[in-house]
C-alpha positions in Angstrom: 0.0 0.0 0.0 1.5 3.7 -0.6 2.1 5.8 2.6 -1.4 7.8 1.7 -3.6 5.3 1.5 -6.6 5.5 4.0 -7.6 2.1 4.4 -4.4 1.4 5.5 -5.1 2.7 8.9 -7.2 -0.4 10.3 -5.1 -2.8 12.4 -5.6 -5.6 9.4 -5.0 -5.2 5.5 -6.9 -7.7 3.7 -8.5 -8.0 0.5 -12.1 -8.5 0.4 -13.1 -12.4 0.9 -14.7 -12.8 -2.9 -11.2 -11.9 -4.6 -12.9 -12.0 -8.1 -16.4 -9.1 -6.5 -14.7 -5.8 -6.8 -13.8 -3.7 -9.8 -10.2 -3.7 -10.9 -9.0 -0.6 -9.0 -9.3 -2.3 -6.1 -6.3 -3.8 -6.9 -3.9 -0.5 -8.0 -2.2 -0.4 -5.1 -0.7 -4.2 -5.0 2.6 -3.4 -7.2 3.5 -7.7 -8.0 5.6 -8.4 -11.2 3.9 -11.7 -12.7 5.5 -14.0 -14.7 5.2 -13.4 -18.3 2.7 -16.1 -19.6 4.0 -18.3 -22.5 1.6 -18.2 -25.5 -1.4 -20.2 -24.6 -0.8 -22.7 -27.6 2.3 -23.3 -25.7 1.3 -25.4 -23.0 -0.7 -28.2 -25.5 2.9 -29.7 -25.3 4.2 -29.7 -21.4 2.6 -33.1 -20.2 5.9 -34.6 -20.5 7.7 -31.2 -19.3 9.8 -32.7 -15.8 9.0 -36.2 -16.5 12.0 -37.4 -18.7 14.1 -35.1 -18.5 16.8 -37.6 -17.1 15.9 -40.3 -20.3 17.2 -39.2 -23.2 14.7 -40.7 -25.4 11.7 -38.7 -24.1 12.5 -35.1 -23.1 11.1 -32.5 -24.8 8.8 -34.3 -27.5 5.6 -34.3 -28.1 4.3 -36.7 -25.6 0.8 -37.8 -27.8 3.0 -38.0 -30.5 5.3 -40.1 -28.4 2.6 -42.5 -27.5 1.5 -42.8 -31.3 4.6 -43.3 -32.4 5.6 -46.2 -29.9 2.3 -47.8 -30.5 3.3 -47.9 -33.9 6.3 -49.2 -33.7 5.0 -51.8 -30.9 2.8 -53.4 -33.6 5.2 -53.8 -36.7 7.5 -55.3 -33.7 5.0 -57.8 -32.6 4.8 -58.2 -36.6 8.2 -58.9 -37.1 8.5 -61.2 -34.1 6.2 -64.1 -34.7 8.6 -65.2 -37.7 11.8 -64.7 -35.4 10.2 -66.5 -33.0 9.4 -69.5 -35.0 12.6 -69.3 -36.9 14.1 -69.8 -33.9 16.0 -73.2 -33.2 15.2 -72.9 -29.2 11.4 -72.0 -29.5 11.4 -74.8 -32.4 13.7 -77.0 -29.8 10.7 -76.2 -26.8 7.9 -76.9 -29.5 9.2 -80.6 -30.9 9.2 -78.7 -34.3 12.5 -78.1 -36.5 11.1 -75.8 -39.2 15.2 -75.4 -40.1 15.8 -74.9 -44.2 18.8 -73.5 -46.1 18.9 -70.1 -45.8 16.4 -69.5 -42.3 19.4 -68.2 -40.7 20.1 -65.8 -42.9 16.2 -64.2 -42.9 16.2 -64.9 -38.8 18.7 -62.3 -39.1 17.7 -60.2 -41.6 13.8 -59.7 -39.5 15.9 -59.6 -36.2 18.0 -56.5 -37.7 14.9 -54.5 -39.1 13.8 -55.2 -35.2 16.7 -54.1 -33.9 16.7 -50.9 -36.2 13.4 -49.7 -36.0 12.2 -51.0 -32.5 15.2 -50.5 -30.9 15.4 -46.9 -32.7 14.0 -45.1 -30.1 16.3 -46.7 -27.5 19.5 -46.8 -29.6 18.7 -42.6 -30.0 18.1 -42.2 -26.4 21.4 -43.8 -25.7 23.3 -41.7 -27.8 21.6 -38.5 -26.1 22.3 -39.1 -22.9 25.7 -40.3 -23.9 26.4 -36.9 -25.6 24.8 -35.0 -22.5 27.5 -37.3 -20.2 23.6 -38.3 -18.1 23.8 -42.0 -18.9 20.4 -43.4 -17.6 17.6 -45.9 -18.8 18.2 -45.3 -22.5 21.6 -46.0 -22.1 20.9 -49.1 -20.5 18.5 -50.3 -22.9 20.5 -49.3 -25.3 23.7 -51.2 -24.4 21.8 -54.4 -23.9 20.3 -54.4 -27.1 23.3 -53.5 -28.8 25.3 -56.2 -26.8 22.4 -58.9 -27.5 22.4 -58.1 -31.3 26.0 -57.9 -31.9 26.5 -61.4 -29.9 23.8 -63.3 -32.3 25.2 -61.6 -35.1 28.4 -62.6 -34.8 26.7 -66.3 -34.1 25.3 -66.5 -37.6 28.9 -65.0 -39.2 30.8 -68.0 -37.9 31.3 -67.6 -34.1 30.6 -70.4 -31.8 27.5 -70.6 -29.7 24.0 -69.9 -30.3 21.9 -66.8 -30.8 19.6 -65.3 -29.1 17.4 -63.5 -31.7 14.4 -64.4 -30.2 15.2 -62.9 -27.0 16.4 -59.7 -28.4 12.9 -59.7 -30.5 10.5 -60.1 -27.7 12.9 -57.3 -25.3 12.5 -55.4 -27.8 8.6 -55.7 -27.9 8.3 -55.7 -24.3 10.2 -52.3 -23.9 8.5 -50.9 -26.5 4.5 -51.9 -24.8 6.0 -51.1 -21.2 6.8 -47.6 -22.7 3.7 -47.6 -24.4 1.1 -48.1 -21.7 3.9 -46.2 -18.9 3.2 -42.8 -21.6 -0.1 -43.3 -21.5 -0.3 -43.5 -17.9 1.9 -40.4 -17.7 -0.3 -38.2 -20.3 -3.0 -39.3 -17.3 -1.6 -37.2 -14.9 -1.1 -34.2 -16.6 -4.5 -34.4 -17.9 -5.8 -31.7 -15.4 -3.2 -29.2 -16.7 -4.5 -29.8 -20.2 -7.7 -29.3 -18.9 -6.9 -26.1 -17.7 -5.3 -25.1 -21.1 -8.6 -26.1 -23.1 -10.9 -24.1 -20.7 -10.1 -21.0 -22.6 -12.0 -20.4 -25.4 -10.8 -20.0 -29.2 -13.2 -17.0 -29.9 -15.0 -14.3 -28.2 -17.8 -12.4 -29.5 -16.2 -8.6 -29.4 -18.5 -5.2 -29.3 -17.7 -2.1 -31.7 -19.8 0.3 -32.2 -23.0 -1.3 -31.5 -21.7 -4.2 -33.8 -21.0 -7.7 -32.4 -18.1 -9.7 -34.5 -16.1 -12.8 -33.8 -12.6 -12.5 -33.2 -9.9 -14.7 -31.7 -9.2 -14.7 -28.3 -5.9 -14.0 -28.3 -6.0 -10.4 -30.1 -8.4 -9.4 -27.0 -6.4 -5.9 -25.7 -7.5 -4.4 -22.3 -10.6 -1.8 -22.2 -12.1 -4.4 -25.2 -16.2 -4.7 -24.8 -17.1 -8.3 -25.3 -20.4 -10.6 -25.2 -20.9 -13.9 -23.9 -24.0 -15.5 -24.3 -25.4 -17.8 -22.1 -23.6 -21.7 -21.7 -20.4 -19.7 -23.2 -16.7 -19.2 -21.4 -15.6 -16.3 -20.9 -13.2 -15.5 -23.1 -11.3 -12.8 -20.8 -10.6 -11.4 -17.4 -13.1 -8.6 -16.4 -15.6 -6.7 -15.0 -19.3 -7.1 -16.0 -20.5 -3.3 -17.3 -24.2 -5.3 -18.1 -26.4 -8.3 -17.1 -26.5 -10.4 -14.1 -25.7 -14.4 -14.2 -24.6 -17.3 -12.1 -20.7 -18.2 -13.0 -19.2 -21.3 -12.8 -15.9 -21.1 -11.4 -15.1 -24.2 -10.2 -12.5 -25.8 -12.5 -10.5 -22.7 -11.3 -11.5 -21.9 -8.1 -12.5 -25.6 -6.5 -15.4 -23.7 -5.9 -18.6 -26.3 -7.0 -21.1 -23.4 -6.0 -22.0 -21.2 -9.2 -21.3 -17.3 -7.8 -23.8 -14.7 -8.6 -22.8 -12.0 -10.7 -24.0 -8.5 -11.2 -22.6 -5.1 -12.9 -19.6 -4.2 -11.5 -18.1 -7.3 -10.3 -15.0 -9.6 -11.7 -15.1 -12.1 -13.7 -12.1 -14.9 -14.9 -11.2 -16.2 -18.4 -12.5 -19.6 -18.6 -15.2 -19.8 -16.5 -18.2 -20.7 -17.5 -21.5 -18.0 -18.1 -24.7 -19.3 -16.2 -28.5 -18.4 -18.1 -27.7 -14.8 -18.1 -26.3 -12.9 -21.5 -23.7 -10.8 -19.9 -21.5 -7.5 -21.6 -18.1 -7.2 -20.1 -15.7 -4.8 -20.3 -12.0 -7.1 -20.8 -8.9 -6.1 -17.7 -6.5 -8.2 -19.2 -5.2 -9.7 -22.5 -5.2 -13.1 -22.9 -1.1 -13.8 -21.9 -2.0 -12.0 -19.2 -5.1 -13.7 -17.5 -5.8 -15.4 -14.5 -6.1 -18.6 -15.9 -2.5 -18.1 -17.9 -0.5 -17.3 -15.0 -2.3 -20.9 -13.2 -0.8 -22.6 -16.1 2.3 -20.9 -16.0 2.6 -21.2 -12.2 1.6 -25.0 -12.7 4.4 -24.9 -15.2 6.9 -24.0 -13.3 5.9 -26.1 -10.2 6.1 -28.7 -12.1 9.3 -28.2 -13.2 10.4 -26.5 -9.9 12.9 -29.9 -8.4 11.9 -30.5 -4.5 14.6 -32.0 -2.2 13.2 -35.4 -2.7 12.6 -35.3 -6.6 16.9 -34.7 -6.3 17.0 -37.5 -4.1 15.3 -39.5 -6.5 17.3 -38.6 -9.4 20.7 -39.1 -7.6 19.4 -42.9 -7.1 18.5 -43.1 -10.3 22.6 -42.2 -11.4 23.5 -44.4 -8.9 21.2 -47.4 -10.0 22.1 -46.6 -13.5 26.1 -46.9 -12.6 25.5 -50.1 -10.2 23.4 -51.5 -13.1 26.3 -51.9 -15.4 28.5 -52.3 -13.1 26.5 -55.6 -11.6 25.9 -56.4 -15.2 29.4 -56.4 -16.3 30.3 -58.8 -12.7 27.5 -60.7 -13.6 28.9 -61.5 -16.7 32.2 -62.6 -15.5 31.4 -64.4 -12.8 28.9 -66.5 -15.1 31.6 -67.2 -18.0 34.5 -67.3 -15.8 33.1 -70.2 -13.7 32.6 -72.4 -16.8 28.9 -71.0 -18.1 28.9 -70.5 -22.5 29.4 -67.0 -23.9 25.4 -66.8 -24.5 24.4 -67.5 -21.2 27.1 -65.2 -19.1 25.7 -62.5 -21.7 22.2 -63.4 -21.6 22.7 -62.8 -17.8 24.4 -59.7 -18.1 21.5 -58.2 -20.4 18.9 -59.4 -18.2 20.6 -57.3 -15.5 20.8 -54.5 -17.3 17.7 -54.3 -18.2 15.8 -55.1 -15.3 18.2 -52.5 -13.3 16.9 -49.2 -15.4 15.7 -47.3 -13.2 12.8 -45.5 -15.2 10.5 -46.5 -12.5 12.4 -44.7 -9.9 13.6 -41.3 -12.4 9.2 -41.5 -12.9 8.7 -41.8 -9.0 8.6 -38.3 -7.8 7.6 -36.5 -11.2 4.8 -38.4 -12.1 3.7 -37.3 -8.3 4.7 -33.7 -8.9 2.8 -33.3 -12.7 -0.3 -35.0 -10.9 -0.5 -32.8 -7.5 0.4 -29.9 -9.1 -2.2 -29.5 -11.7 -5.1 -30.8 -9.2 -4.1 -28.6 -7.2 -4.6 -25.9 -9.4 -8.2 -27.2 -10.6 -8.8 -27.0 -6.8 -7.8 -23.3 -6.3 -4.3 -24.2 -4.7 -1.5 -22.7 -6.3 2.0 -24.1 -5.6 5.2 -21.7 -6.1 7.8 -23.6 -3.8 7.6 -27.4 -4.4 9.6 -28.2 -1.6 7.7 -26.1 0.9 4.3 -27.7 -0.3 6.1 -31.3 1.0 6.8 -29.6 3.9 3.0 -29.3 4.9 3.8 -32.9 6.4 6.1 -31.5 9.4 3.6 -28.3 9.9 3.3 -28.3 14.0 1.4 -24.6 14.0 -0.5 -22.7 11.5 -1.0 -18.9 12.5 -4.5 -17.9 11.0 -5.1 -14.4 10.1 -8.6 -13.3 11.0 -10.7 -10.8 8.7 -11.4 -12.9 5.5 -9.8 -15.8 6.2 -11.7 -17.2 9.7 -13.9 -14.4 9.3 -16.7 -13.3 6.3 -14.2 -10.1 6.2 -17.7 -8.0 5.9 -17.9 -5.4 8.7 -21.5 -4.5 9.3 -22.0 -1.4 12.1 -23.8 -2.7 15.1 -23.8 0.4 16.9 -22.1 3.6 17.1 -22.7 6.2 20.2 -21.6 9.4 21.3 -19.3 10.0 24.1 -19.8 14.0 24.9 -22.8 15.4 25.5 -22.9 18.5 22.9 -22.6 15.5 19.6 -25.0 13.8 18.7 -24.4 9.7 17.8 -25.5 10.5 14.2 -22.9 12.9 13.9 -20.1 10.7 15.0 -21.3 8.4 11.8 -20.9 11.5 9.5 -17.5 12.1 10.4 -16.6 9.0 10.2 -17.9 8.9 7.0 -16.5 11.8 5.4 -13.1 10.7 6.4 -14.2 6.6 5.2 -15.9 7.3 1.4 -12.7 6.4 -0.8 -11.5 3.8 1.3 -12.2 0.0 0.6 -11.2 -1.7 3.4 -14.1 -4.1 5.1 -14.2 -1.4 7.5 -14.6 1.5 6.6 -17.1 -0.2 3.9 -19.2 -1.2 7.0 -19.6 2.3 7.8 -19.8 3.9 4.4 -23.1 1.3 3.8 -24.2 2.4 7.3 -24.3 6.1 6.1 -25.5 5.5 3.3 -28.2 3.6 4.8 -29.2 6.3 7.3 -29.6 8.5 4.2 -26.9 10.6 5.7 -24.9 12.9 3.1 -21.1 12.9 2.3 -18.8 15.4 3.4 -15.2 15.8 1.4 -12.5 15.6 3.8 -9.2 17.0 3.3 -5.5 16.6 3.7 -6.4 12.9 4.7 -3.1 10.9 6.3 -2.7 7.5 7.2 -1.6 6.8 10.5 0.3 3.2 10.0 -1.1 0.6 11.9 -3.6 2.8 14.0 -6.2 5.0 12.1 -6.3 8.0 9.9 -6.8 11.9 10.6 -8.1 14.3 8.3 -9.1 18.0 7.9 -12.7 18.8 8.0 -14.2 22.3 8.7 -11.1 23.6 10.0 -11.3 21.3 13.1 -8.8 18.0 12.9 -11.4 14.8 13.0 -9.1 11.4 13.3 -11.3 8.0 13.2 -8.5 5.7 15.2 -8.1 1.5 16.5 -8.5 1.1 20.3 -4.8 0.4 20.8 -4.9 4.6 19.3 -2.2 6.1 22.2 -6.0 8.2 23.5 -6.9 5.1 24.9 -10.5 6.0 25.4 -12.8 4.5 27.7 -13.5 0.8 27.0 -17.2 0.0 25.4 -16.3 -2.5 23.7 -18.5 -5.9 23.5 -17.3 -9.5 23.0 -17.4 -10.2 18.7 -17.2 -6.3 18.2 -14.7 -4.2 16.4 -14.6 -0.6 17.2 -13.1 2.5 16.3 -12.7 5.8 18.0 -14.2 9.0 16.4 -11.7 12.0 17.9 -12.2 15.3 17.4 -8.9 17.8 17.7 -7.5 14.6 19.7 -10.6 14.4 21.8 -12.4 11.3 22.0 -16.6 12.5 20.6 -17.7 8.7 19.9 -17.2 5.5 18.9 -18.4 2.9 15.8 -19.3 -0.7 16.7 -18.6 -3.1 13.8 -19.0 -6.7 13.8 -17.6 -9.6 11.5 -19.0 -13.2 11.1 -17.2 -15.9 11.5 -17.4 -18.4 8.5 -19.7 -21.3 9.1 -16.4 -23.4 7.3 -13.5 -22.1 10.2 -15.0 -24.3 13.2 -14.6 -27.5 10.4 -11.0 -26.5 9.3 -9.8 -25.7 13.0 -11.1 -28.9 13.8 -9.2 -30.8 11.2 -6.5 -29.3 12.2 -6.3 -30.5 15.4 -7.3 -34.2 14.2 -4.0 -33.9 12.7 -1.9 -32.5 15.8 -1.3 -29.3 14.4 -1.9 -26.6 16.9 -3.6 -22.9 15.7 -2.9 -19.7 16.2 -5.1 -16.4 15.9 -2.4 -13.5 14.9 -4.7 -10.7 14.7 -4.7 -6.6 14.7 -8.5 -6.9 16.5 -8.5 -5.9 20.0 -7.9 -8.6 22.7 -11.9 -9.1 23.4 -12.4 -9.6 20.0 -9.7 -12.2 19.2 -10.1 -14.0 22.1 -13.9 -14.5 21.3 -13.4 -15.9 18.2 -10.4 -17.9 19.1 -12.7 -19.5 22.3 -15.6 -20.0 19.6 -13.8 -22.2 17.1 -11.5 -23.6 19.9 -8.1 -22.4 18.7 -5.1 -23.1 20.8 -3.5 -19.6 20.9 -4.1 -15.8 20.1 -1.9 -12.9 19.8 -4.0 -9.6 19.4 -3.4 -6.0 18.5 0.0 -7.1 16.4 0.8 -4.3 14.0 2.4 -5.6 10.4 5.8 -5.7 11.1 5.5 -7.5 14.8 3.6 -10.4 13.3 7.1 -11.2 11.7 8.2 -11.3 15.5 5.3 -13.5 16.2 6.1 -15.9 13.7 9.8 -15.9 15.1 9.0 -16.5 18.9 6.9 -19.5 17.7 9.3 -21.1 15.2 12.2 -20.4 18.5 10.0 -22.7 20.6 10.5 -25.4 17.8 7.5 -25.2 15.8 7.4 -25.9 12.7 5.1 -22.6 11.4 2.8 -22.0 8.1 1.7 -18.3 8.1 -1.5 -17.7 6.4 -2.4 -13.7 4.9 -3.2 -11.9 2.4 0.1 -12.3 0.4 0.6 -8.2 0.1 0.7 -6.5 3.9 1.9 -9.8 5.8 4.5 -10.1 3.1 7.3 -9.9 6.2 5.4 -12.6 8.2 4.5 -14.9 4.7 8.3 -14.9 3.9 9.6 -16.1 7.6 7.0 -18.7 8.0 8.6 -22.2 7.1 5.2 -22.6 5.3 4.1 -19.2 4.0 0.4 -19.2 2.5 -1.2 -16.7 1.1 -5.2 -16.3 1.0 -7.7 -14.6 -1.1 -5.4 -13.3 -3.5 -7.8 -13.6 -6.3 -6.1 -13.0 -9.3 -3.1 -11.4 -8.1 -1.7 -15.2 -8.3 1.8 -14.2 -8.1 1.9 -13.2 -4.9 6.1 -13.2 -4.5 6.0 -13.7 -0.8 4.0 -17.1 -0.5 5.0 -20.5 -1.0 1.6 -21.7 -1.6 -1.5 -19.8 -3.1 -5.4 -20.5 -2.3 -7.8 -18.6 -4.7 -10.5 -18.6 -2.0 -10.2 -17.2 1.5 -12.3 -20.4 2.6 -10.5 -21.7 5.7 -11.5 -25.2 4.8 -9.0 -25.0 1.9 -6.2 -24.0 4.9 -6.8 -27.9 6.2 -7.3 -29.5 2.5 -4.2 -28.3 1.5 -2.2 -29.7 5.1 -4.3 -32.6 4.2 -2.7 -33.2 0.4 0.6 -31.8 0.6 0.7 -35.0 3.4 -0.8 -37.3 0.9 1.1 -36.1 -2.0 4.4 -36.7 0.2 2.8 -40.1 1.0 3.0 -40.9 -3.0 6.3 -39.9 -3.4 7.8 -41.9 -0.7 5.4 -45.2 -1.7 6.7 -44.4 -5.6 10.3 -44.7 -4.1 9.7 -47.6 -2.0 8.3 -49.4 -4.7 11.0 -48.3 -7.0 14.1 -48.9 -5.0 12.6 -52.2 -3.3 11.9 -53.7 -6.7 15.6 -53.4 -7.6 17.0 -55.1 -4.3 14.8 -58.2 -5.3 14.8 -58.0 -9.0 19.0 -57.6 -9.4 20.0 -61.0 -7.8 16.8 -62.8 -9.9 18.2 -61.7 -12.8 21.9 -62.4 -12.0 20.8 -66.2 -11.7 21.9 -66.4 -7.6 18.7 -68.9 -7.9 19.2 -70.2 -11.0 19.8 -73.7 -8.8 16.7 -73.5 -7.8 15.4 -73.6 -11.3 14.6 -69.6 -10.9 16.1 -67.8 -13.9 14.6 -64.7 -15.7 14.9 -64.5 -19.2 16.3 -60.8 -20.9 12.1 -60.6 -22.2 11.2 -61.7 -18.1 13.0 -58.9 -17.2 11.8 -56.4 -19.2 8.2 -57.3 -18.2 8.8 -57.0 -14.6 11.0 -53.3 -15.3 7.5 -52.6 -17.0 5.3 -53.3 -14.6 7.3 -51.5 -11.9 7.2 -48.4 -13.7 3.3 -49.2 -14.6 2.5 -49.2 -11.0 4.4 -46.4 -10.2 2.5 -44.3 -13.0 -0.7 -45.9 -11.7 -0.4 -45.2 -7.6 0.6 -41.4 -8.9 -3.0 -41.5 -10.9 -4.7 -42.5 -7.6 -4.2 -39.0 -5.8 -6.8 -37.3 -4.7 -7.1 -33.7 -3.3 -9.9 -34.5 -0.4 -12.4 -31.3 0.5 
């Protein structure tokens, strides 16, 4: 807020509790630089963003294309198999069958090359990626065992001693190429909420020029544009409604399943969807610069934001990648040394290679970061600082901030009376009044609509000053008139009543009167406090409000703590004392006055922000100033963490029992996996992995 601004004098800043109900001036004095959107179109291409980037073979590609082209190349595979297969003297061996003829060696090898070439292709190209980038992973694996498998039979057929293995390099082949198949597929899954945000925007809007409606792209929309949406439409902009009244759907951006009414005057977001009403609005922002394109481009980033345990993850996945050709290579030797052929040591060795890459674990923490991420944002919860978000598992405090957050954040005047005799108590409302007109905060709105209720008429005030943190003063008629918070240094006498907000009305320092305002408390706070403390994290109330008034609410929803009459910067302090007695602290405001507080917190959250969505200060970002959606997000950022650390359980674990199957240490037994076996079972781990990071839900 600048220095000057009246509605700064109230002992809490906060934006009104609707963030998208007040016209866009509301918002001048928040001074945030948002990210510059990419182009909508853009985004159509991200679900793989953060996913691969450690496997060569998949960064950066179209990922539906990706999935075509593997299914593609699975089938013509499978194709090419059946012949290898039955041209193959140990499946004809197993089968009682010898189909041998001159020449079958010769076109086993020529099908098992075309195999090799184009099945392999996109293996043998992801090798040589990560080989040139010096990040050997999966591809390189896959790669190199291939490549070892194929060279081996070939040399078979060209005179060495031994026999081939074709037929296993065939079906590894066709295995890796269906395990990547259905693992993509699973993948696009879990960034389908961010593509659903990215096709909420419309392609076209219906645009207003001189009294003449046209159709024109949505992406040419330029602020102060007039533009029509009919009823069932999205809206194709961010802006205020000039004509008509509707009910909007909000919900795939807000998590908000209630339509919310709108009249002239009030805000409305691109994408949403227009109720039965035909509504004329007048557009705040272009396209690349709309609510719903910074959520993508927030989501965006998040996604590709790495957490502490997403680096964990891919340091294991190096180090599984080096101990899988290292245990490969041992494998071999120890195999061949000890009197086993050349095939077998090498069939060995491949099989170990393969069913070492660790594509399950590089998939374990992104596929968990694409999913959360977007359903959070569907949900109204915007994540900035991935690693913070994790963090929500180890919160031990959460500081609340009252107005519009436990609160409605709508000041209504109870009473007001005068304290001299020689003013009258309607007078102390006009004074008030002429000093409150041009302010919006919930406050002094509570006493304008009082005023203007009472029919009484509006004075201009002048040389109007802000006194931080305690009220505001004003010349009117020559006399000094000051409309100042109890904790005012006056200190006059206490009429306060439990739930009630009041302000002093002074007169050349004298005390004249005082304003009663009270605030509901949100039918939703008494739910979220209470989840809360199901999940043994204790509350706070960090409040500006007098100490009757805090303490009321905090005894009401059964909170464990309040701090009251904390001016902006001691609520840093606040934060500080806690987090020195070992808490582990989220901080929740309104991401613009409690910026100090937001940014010590371990867990800084802002609320209500409405479309100013890049709030710098916060970690984390909720839409809505519903309390409810305080607890949800505790709630999730636990159960994403949960996901992450089954993903890696599953991944790792796999690996530990898998490696000595595949090395033959029960081959005694009659145990032994063949190089296809193994490919099934690295598959299927990277399946469920994809799968269980499908399964999270966000739980209201």
């Amino acid at each position: 807020m600048s220095p000057n601004d009246p509605h700064e004098h109230h002992h809490e800043h906060h934006h009104h509790p609707e963030p998208h109900s007040h016209p866009p001036q509301d918002h001048t004095h928040v001074h945030h630089n948002h990210p510059q959107p990419a182009p909508m179109a853009d985004h159509s291409q991200h679900a793989d963003h953060g996913m691969h980037a450690d496997h060569g073979g998949h960064g950066g590609h179209d990922h539906h294309g990706m999935i075509a082209d593997f299914k593609k190349r699975f089938y013509v595979t499978l194709v090419l198999t059946v012949p290898v297969l039955l041209l193959s003297s140990m499946i004809q061996h197993w089968l009682g069958l010898p189909w041998q003829f001159p020449g079958s060696g010769k076109i086993l090898f020529g099908l098992s090359t075309l195999i090799f070439v184009y099945g392999g292709w996109p293996f043998l190209k992801g090798w040589f990626t990560e080989m040139k980038s010096r990040n050997p992973g999966m591809m390189t694996l896959i790669g190199f065992a291939i490549t070892v498998a194929y060279v081996y039979s070939t040399a078979t057929v060209f005179g060495l001693e031994g026999m081939d293995f074709f037929w296993e390099l065939a079906t590894l082949i066709l295995i890796m190429l269906l395990g990547h198949w259905i693992e993509m597929t699973s993948v696009a899954g879990a960034s389908r909420e961010l593509e659903a945000l990215v096709k909420l925007m419309p392609s076209s809007a219906h645009i207003i020029k001189n009294d003449t409606i046209s159709e024109i792209p949505t992406d040419q929309l330029q602020k102060g544009d007039l533009i029509l949406v009919k009823p069932g439409e999205k809206i194709a902009a961010d802006g205020v409604i000039t004509e008509g009244e509707s009910a909007v759907n909000e919900s795939m951006l807000t998590g908000e399943s209630k339509p919310a009414e709108k009249n002239p005057g009030d805000k409305v977001i691109a994408g949403s969807i227009n109720g039965n009403g035909a509504l004329r609005i007048e557009v705040t922002h272009g396209s690349k610069e709309s609510y719903l394109q910074q959520v993508i481009q927030l989501v965006n980033e998040a996604q590709q934001d790495k957490s502490r345990t997403q680096l964990l993850a891919d340091k294991a996945a190096r180090w599984l990648t080096a101990i899988a050709i290292v245990a490969g290579l041992a494998t071999f030797f120890a195999w061949y040394l000890t009197g086993s052929t050349l095939a077998f040591a090498m069939e060995r060795m491949v099989t170990v290679i393969v069913i070492c890459c660790p594509h399950a674990l590089g998939l374990a923490i992104p596929l968990v970061v694409a999913k959360s991420t977007a359903l959070a944002a569907r949900n109204g919860l915007l994540i900035r600082n991935r690693t913070a978000f994790e963090n929500a598992r180890k919160i031990t405090t959460l500081v609340f901030d009252k107005t519009g957050t436990l609160t409605v954040g709508q000041f209504a005047v109870a009473r007001f009376e005068a304290l001299i005799g020689d003013v009258t108590k309607e007078e102390v409302l006009r004074l008030a009044y002429a000093l409150e007109q041009s302010s919006e905060h919930p406050i002094a709105t509570g006493i304008v609509a009082k005023a203007k209720e009472l029919g009484i008429s509006a004075e201009q005030a002048g040389k109007i000053t802000a006194i931080t943190g305690k009220g505001i003063t004003a010349e009117l008629n020559g006399t000094t008139i000051s409309v100042v918070s109890p904790n005012a240094p006056q200190n006059p006498p206490e009429k306060i009543r439990a739930g009630e907000t009041l302000v002093y009305v002074l007169r050349n320092e004298t005390p004249i009167g005082f304003i009663a305002l009270s605030d509901q408390i949100r039918p939703e706070s008494a739910e979220a406090i209470r989840t809360l403390h199901e999940q043994n994290i204790k509350t706070v109330l960090l409040t500006g409000d007098n100490k009757v008034v805090a303490e009321d609410v905090a005894r009401t929803l059964g909170m464990d703590q309040f701090f009251a009459e904390v001016l902006p910067h001691e609520k840093l302090e606040k934060i500080a004392q806690l987090q020195q007695s070992g808490e582990f602290v989220a901080m929740t405001g309104d991401g613009v006055n409690d910026a100090p507080a937001l940014a010590k917190a371990d867990v800084g959250i802002a609320v209500g922000s409405g479309s100013d969505v890049a709030a710098e200060t916060a970690d984390i970002i909720l839409v809505n100033s519903n309390p409810k959606d305080v607890a949800s997000l505790v709630l999730f950022g636990k159960a994403t963490y949960r996901k992450m650390v089954q993903n890696l359980a599953w991944a790792t674990g796999y690996n530990v029992i898998a490696m000595p199957l595949a090395a033959g240490v029960l081959s005694g037994a009659g145990i032994l996996l063949s190089p296809a076996a193994g490919a099934v079972l690295m598959s299927i781990s990277t399946v469920v992995v994809a799968i269980n990071a499908g399964m999270l839900k966000i739980k209201s």
